[in-house]
Steps between C-alpha positions, in 0.01 A plus 500: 500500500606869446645665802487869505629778462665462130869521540731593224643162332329280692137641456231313753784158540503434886842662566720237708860544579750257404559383834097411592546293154778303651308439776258378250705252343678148602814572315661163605209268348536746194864427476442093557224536189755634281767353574397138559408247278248508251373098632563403867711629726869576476701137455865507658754342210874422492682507195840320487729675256490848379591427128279667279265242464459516918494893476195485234297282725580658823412850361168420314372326818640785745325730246196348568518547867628166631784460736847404283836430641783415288795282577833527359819311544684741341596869596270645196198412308494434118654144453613525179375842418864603659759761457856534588596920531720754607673829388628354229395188371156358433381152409132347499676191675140262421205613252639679202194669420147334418204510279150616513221282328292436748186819540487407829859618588537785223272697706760491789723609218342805406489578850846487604645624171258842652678442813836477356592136627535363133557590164569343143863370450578614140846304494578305137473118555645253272495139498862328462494170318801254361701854550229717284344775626117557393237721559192332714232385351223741596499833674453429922430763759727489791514647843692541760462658847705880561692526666538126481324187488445500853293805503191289431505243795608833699149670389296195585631447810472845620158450721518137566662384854790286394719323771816450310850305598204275631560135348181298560604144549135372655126531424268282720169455583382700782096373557401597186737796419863491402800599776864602303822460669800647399871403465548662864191272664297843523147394419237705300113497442304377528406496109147477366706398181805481299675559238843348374602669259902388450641227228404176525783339701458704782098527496533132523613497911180701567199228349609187663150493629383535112604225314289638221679845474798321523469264239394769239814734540728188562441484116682837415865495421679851595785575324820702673664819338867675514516898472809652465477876524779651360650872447737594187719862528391563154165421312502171320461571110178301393232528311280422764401529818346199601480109303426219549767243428500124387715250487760651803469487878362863473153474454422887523723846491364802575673901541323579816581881465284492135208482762313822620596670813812323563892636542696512172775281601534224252323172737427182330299225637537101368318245622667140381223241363347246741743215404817649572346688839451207587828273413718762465478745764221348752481800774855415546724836507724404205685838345641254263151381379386818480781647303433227186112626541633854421815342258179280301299822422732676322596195335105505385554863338813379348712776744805512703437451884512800675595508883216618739628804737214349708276164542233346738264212476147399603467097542071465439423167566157495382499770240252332252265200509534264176117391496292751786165390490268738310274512793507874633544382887410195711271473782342251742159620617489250821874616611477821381856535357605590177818553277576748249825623257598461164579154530070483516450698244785566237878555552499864395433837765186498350405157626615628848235784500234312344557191742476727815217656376302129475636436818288796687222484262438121621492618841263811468291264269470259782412747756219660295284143612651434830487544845747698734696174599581482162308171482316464088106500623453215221709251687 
């Protein structure tokens, strides 16, 4: 109803300061609303490993108001979204860059090339075959990270609790919900669910209780991968700055500095081919080894070795799965556990995303028909 006398602005509106609407309002149900869940309440999940498969699922699900926390045995997420940086040099130690055909994850694309956390890598990549270089055989978009590869994982991981130098080396059973315990006996949860999201070898000491689970990744070979990251005084005179080589240990090259935001010092990155990571080098730290990786790729180009005035390496030992599944994720609805990374999906950073994505979208799925205990209604 009108209340009178007119005032200017607010005409015959009840005039009420903005205190008496405070008073008015529950401000903390408000913020539960909003913040919560769209079905249920608010589910507490642990994800083990915050590679970027891990970070995908842990963000969509903390996005959509349920409790996350990330572990991480390592002193920094990303897996092998990695970087190794300083003044000088730069290398993207793991993921050289990755590819976008997927709608789904171009969207995320278009937002962080806005926010200035990737852009296109223009470098020239040739293919080197029976000591030919060639042109590839169709035009592919590449990106990379800026500063560095690692930006990415950094970005996702921004709002998400992750406990990291944390090595989970237990899940269990703990009446119905799932108790972690790390590598120090320190005990966490407990979990409503969880989910693994490492390589299969180590996923493996977690679903002893799950024979099924287990069977289905026991099926996926990993395969291990040498990078040597190496620095030259003066920039190497090729054609290109990136190929992919066959027939030599050397399976990829790449000029690190021909990538966007990074320092102009001439750094190279090689990563050997599965085989000889494997026979030849096998995490061991053998400069000799490493030397006829470097010595073999300029024998590809047909050039004259030239001394490094600097060199590292990165041992992965499950850089790429030979046949990943094609499945997105896996889940068990009675357990409520699930695993997810590009071993699930496809080898490729893409696969990552995509698998971490299926991974939360199982769980909100579930909870849109389920009770708080987490518990399908239908069973």
């Amino acid at each position: 109803r009108p209340f009178k006398p007119e005032r200017p602005v607010i005409g015959t509106l009840r005039p009420r300061s903005t205190e008496d609407h405070a008073k008015r309002l529950n401000m903390a149900a408000y913020a539960a609303k909003i913040e919560g869940p769209v079905f249920g309440e608010p589910l507490k999940i642990a994800v083990i490993g915050a590679g970027l498969s891990g970070l995908f699922a842990a963000r969509t699900l903390r996005d959509h108001g349920h409790h996350v926390q990330v572990f991480e045995k390592t002193d920094r997420p990303g897996g092998r979204m990695a970087a190794q940086t300083d003044t000088t040099y730069a290398f993207d130690t793991g993921a050289q860059y990755f590819t976008v055909r997927d709608e789904r994850l171009r969207r995320y694309i278009q937002s962080w090339q806005m926010d200035r956390i990737v852009q296109p890598w223009k470098g020239k990549v040739q293919v080197i075959k029976n000591g030919r270089l060639s042109d590839e055989k169709r035009v592919t978009e590449r990106w990379v990270g800026i500063p560095a590869m690692d930006a990415i994982p950094a970005h996702l991981a921004a709002s998400v609790e992750i406990e990291l130098n944390v090595a989970v080396v237990s899940v269990t059973d703990d009446n119905g919900r799932w108790q972690l315990i790390d590598q120090h006996n320190k005990s966490y949860g407990p979990y409503d669910a969880v989910i693994v999201a490492v390589p299969p070898p180590r996923a493996s000491d977690f679903l002893r209780s799950n024979p099924g689970l287990l069977n289905r990744i026991a099926k996926v070979k990993m395969q291990p991968c040498l990078a040597v990251m190496a620095a030259f005084e003066e920039p190497l005179d090729l054609p290109f700055d990136a190929a992919f080589i066959h027939q030599s240990p050397v399976r990829w090259a790449a000029r690190n500095n021909s990538k966007p935001k990074r320092p102009a010092a001439e750094c190279w990155v090689f990563h050997a081919n599965a085989e000889w990571s494997q026979t030849a080098y096998n995490g061991k730290d053998d400069k000799t080894a490493v030397r006829s990786l470097l010595v073999s790729f300029f024998e590809s180009i047909g050039r004259t070795f030239i001394e490094p005035k600097y060199q590292n390496t990165r041992y992965w030992q499950s850089a790429a799965a030979v046949n990943p599944l094609n499945v997105g994720c896996l889940w068990d609805s009675e357990l409520n556990i699930g695993l997810c990374g590009d071993w699930c999906q496809m080898s490729r950073v893409e696969g990552a995303a995509l698998s971490g994505m299926a991974m939360a979208g199982r769980i909100l799925g579930v909870t849109a028909k389920i009770q708080p205990n987490f518990q399908d209604s239908a069973e």
